[in-house]
C-alpha positions as CSV (number, residue, x, y, z in Angstrom):
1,X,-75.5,18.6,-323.1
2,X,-74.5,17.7,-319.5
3,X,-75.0,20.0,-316.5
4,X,-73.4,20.0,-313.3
5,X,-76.3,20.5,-311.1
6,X,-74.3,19.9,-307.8
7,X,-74.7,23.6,-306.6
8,X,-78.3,23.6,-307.3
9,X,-78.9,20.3,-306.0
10,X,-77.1,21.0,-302.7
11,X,-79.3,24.2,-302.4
12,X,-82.7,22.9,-303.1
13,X,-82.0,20.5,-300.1
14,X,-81.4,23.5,-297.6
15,X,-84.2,25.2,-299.0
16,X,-86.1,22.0,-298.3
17,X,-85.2,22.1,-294.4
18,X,-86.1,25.7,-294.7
19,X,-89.5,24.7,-295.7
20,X,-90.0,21.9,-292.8
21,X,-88.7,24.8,-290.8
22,X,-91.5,27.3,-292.2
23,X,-94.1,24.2,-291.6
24,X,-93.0,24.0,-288.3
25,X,-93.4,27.8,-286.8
26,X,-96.8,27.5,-289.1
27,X,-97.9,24.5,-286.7
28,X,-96.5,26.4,-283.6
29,X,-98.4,29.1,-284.4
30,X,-95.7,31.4,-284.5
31,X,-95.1,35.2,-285.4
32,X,-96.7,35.8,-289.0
33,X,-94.2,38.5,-290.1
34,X,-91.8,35.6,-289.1
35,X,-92.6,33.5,-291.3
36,X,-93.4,35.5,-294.1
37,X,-89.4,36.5,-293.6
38,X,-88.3,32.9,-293.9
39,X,-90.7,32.6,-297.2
40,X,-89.0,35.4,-298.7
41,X,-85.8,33.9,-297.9
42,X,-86.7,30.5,-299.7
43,X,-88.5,32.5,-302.3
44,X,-84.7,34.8,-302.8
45,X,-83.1,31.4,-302.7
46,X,-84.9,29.7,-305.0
47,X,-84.6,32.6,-307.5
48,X,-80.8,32.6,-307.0
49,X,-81.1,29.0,-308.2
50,X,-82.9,30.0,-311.3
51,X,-80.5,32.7,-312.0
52,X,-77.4,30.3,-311.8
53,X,-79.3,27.8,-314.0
54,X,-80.0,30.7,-316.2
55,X,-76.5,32.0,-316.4
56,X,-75.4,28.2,-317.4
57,X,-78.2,27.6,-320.1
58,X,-76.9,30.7,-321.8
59,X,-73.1,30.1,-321.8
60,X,-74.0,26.7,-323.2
61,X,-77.1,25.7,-324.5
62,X,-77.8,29.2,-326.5
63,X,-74.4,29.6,-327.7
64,X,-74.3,26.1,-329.2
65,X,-77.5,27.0,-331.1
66,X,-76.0,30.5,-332.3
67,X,-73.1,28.5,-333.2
68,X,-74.4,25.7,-335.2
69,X,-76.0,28.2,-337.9
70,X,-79.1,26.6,-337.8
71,X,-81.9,29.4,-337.5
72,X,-84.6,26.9,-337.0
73,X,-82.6,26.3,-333.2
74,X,-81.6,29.7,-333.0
75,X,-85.5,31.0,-333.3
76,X,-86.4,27.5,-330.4
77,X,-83.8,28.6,-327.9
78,X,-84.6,32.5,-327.8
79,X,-88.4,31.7,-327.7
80,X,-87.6,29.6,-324.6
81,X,-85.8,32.3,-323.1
82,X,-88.6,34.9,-323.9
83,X,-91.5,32.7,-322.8
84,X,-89.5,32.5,-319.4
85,X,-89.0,36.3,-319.1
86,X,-93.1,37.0,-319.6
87,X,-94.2,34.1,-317.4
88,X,-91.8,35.0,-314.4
89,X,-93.7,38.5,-315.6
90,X,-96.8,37.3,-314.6
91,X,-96.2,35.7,-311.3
């Protein structure tokens, strides 16, 4: 199934100058409390990425598999979605 990843992708490129950003104050030896902010902003942004993606796999990807009937896909897709909920758990 095809995605339009345009949101995402445009994000993960301003989240990249964020991190040349965060590289930089690191080599100017700025503020720490600083740049522990701007990591937590890259860290919210990057979550609000996942979230979106999220959000799309289940309005397409699992309800294709609940659709098709076929409990051998059902059982794949909502063990993806659990092993994702306990590893995010553990980071």
């Amino acid at each position: 199934m095809q995605h339009d990843h345009s949101d995402s992708i445009k994000r993960l490129k301003i989240i990249e100058g964020h991190i040349r950003g965060i590289q930089r104050m690191l080599e100017k030896d700025q503020y720490c409390i600083d740049i522990i902010r701007q990591i937590q902003a890259v860290g919210a942004a990057l979550n609000k990425i996942s979230a979106n993606l999220l959000d799309q796999h289940l309005n397409t990807c699992l309800l294709s598999a609940i659709q098709s009937n076929d409990p051998t896909e059902q059982e794949r897709v909502l063990g993806e979605i659990t092993e994702v909920f306990e590893t995010s758990q553990k980071i």
